[in-house]
MARDOTOR-341016 format. One record per residue (C-alpha): chain; x, y, z. Coordinates in steps of 0.05 Angstrom, whole numbers. Layout:
REM residues N
   pafi        u        v        w
      A        X        Y        Z
...
END
This chain:
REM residues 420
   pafi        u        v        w
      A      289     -663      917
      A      272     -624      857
      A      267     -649      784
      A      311     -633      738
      A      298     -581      688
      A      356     -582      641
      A      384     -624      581
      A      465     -617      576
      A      463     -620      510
      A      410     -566      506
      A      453     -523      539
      A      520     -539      512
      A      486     -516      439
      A      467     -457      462
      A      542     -445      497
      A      569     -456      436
      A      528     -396      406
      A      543     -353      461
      A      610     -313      439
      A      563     -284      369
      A      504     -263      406
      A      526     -194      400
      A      552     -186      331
      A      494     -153      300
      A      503     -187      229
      A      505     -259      254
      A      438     -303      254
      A      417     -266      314
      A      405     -210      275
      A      327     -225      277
      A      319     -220      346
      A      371     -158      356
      A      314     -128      305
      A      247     -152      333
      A      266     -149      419
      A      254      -74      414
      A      186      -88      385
      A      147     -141      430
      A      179      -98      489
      A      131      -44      467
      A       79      -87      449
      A       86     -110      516
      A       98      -45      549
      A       36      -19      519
      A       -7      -73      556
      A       23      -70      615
      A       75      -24      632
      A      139      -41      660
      A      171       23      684
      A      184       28      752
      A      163      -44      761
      A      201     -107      789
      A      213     -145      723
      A      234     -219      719
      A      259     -250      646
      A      246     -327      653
      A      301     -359      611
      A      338     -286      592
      A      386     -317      548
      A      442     -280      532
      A      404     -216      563
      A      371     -195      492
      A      307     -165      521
      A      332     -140      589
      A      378      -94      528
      A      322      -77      498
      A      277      -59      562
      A      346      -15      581
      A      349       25      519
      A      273       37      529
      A      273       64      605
      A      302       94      658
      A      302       66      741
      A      288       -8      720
      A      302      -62      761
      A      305     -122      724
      A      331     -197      745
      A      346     -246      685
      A      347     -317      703
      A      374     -370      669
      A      392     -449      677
      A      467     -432      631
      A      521     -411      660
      A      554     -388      594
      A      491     -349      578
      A      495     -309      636
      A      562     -299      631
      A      549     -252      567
      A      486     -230      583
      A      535     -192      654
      A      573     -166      591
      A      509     -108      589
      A      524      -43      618
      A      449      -16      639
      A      445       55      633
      A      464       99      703
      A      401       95      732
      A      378       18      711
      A      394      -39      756
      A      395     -111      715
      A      416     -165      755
      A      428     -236      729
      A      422     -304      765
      A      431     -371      759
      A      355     -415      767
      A      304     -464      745
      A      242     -431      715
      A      196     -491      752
      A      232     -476      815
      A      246     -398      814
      A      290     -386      868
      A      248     -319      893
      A      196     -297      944
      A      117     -307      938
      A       84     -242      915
      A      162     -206      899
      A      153     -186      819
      A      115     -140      792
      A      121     -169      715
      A      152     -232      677
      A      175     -242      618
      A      180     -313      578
      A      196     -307      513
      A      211     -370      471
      A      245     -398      534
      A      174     -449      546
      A      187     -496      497
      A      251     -512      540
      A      219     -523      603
      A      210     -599      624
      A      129     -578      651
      A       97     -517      629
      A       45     -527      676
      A      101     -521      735
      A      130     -453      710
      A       65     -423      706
      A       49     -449      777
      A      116     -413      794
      A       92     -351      763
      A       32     -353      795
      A       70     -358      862
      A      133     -304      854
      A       71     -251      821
      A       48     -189      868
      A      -33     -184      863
      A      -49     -151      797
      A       20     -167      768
      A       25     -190      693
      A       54     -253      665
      A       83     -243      585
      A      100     -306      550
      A      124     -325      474
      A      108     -399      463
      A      109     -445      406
      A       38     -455      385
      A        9     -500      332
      A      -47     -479      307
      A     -100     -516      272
      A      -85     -507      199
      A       -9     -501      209
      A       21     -569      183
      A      -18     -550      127
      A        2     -475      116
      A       69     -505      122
      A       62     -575       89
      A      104     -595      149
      A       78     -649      200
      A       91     -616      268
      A      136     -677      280
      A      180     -657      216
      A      178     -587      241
      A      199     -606      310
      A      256     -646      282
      A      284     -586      254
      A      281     -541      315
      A      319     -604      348
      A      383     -606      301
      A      391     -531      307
      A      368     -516      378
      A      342     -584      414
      A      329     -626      439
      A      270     -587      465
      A      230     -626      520
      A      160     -601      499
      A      175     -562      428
      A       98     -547      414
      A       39     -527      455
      A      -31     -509      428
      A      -64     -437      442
      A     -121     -476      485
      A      -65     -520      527
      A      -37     -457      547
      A     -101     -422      573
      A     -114     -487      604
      A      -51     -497      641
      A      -56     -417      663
      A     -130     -419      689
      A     -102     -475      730
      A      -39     -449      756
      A      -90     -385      779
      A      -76     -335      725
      A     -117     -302      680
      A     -117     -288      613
      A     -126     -208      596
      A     -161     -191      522
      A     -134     -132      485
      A     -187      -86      453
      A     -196      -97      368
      A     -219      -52      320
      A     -296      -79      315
      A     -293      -82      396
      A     -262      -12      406
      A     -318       14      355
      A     -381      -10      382
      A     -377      -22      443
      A     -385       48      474
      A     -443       65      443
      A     -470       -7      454
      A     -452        2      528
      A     -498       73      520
      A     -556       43      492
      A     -550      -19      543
      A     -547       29      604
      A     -608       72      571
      A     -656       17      544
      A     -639      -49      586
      A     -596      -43      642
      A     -612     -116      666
      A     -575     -140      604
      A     -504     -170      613
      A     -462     -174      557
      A     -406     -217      542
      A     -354     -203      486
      A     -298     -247      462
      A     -233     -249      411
      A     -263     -274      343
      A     -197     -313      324
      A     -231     -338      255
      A     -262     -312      186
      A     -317     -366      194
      A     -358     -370      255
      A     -411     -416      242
      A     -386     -466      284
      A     -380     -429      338
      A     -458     -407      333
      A     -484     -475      315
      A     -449     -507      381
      A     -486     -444      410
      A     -409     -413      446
      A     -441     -345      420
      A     -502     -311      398
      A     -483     -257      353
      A     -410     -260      312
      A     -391     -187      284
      A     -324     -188      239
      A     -310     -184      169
      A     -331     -257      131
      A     -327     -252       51
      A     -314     -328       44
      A     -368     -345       93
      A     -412     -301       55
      A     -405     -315      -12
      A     -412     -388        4
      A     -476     -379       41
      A     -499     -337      -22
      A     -472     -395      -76
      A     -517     -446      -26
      A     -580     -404      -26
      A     -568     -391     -108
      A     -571     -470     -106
      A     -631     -476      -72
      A     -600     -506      -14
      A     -630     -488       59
      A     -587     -431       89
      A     -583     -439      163
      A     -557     -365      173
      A     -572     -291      167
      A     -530     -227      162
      A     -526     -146      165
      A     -479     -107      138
      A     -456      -55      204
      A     -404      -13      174
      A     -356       -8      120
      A     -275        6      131
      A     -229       35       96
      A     -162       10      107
      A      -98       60      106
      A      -23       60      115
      A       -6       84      180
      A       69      100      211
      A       94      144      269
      A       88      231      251
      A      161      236      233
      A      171      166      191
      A      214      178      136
      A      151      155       89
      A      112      210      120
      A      139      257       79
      A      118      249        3
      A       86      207      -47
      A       77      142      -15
      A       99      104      -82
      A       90       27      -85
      A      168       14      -84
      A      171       56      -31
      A      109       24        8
      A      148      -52       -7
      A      222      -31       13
      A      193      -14       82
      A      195      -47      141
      A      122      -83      158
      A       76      -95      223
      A       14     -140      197
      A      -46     -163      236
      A      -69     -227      240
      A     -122     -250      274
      A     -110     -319      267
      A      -37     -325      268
      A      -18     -327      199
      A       43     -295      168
      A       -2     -261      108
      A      -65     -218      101
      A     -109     -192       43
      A      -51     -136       29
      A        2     -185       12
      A      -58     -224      -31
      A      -71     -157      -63
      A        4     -141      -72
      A       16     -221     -105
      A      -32     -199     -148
      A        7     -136     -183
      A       75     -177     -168
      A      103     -151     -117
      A      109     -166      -38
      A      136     -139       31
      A      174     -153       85
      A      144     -173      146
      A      180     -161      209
      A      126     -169      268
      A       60     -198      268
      A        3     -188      321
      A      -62     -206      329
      A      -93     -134      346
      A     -101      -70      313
      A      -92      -29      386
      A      -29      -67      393
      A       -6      -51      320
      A      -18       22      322
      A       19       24      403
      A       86      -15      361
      A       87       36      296
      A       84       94      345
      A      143       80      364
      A      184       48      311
      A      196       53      248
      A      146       -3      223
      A       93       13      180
      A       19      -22      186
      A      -49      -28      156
      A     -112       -1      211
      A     -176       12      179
      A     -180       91      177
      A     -245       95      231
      A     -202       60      284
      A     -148      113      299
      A     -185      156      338
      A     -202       84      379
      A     -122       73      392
      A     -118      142      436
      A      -59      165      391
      A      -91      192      328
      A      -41      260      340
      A       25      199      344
      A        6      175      281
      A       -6      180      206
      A      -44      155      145
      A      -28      158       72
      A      -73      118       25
      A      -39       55        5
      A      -22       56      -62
      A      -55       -6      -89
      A     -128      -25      -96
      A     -144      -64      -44
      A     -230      -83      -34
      A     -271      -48       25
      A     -272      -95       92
      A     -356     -102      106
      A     -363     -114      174
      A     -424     -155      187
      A     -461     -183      244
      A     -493     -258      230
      A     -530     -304      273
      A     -571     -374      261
      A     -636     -362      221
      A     -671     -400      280
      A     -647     -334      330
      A     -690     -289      281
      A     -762     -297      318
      A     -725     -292      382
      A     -747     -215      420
      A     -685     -213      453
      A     -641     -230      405
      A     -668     -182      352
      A     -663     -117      403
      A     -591     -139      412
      A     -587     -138      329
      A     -621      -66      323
      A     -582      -36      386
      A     -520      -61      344
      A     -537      -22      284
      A     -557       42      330
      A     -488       31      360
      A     -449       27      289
      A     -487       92      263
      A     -471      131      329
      A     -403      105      327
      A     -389      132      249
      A     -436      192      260
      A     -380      194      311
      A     -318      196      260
END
């Protein structure tokens, strides 16, 4: 006999919420605004036209609208454990030639074939689940070969009580009066690779700006010079890597590090052995980019103007601010900040299409594949130039390999600019 899934009090919250869902001023509002958005975020990884689509815990049917308004001869199933939910979520009229059916299931035990959908969506349904391990085994199962798994979890990161001077516990607390009680509220980003590697999925990167820059010409030089070479490139999710080259989990970390460096640089002013080196790559510009025909396209883009719109920012390490909110504290003013994501590909694939605005460093349009979609205007604050280095241990420097992969790197970032 299967496990439960379910708390009745859970749902009975969420009942109660049901008969607002689609008034567009009550405290939905948020998600009426951002499901549009992370559909084409997710579209843009992995398309879901003319695929068999699945939303895990569809709620009252918010991104199944969405996905509807977005393309034609879908078929879509929402699932859900609430009755009520489902019951408005039915209340959706697809468009003529979109098929959206809704049904009544446990996400651990998904009432469907092996190998029957082409795509799933999950998004902020996980934290409800009794065993997040068990869904994912589920999606693993119901997934054709080569189909794609999307999910929107609660994850703690590592600075997060304090970016929020919150205990996760306090925080959790607060999700329970309004939405809970939540079996599992919290997962960290390395529980959830760990439970998908073992349910049999894999995890697919998305390309970033450094990435999408060197890498061709790397690749050239590889192929030319030492075709035995293999190289292995991962997501650099922090500004300071030297953990991560000390515990030796890379050889070489590119990215932008100004802390990192100026601390190395106050140490070796002090006389204090410096156990790392760096080079300077490349230097980007950053610029304000939006879709061809945004309304700030047209113009002077002014700094009231640049504020009152609507923002997309990048954050490689989750955090809801960047150096262009620092820079725009610093004159007094701020912006609002409707979606964040952790790639510049994934940014630029979201403004096409909406009408956010973002910050890309200039060089990396042409990378994105939609340089004729989009736009730049210069943003209209001073903001300091991002200097991409590459830095390694000081023990690495004597090391033959090692410094041909350094010099091939700096080859690579000239051919790349000479390139631009």
């Amino acid at each position: 006999m299967n496990a439960p899934n379910v708390d009745a009090a859970e749902l009975a919250k969420f009942s109660e919420l049901a008969h607002r869902w689609w008034d567009p001023e009550s405290e939905f509002r948020p998600l009426h605004e951002i499901n549009p958005l992370r559909l084409a975020w997710i579209d843009g990884l992995a398309p879901l036209a003319g695929r068999r689509v699945l939303d895990v815990g569809c709620g009252f049917g918010g991104s199944l609208e969405a996905l509807d308004r977005r393309h034609h001869e879908l078929r879509c199933l929402g699932l859900n454990l609430d009755g009520e939910q489902l019951r408005v979520a039915a209340t959706l009229r697809p468009g003529p030639d979109n098929l959206i059916q809704w049904i009544r299931g446990d996400a651990v035990h998904l009432p469907l074939a092996d190998g029957s959908i082409d795509r799933i969506l999950c998004l902020e349904a996980m934290p409800h689940f009794a065993d997040r391990g068990a869904f994912l085994r589920e999606c693993a199962r119901v997934l054709r070969p080569g189909g794609r798994l999307a999910v929107g979890d609660l994850l703690v990161l590592p600075d997060a009580p304090a970016v929020l001077d919150r205990r996760s516990d306090d925080v959790a607390a607060v999700l329970d009066t309004w939405l809970g009680p939540w079996p599992a509220p919290f997962c960290s980003p390395e529980l959830l690779v760990e439970l998908a590697a073992a349910a049999g999925l894999a995890r697919r990167e998305v390309r970033d700006a450094t990435a999408a820059t060197l890498m061709p010409a790397l690749v050239a030089i590889i192929q030319a010079e030492a075709p035995q070479v293999s190289l292995r490139v991962v997501p650099l999710t922090t500004r300071d890597p030297r953990r991560l080259l000390e515990d030796a989990q890379a050889d070489l970390a590119v990215g932008y590090f100004p802390a990192l460096l100026a601390d190395l640089a106050v140490r070796e002013q002090g006389g204090e052995a410096v156990s790392f080196e760096h080079r300077r790559l490349y230097v980007g510009e950053y610029v304000c980019v939006m879709r061809r025909d945004h309304p700030l396209a047209s113009g002077p883009l002014t700094l009231s103007r640049y504020c009152a719109a609507r923002h997309l920012l990048v954050s490689f390490s989750g955090r809801p601010w960047g150096f262009v909110d620092e820079a725009l504290a610093a004159v007094g003013r701020k912006r609002r900040i409707v979606l964040t994501v952790n790639q510049f590909f994934t940014a630029g694939r979201v403004v096409a299409s909406s009408d956010l605005v973002t910050v890309l460093p200039r060089h990396f349009l042409r990378e994105t594949g939609m340089r004729e979609a989009l736009v730049t205007r210069p943003l209209p604050f001073e903001v300091p130039p991002v200097h991409v280095e590459a830095l390694w241990l000081r023990s690495r420097g004597g090391d033959a390999a090692h410094a041909w992969l350094r010099e091939a790197l700096l080859r690579a970032s000239a051919k790349a600019f000479e390139a631009s």
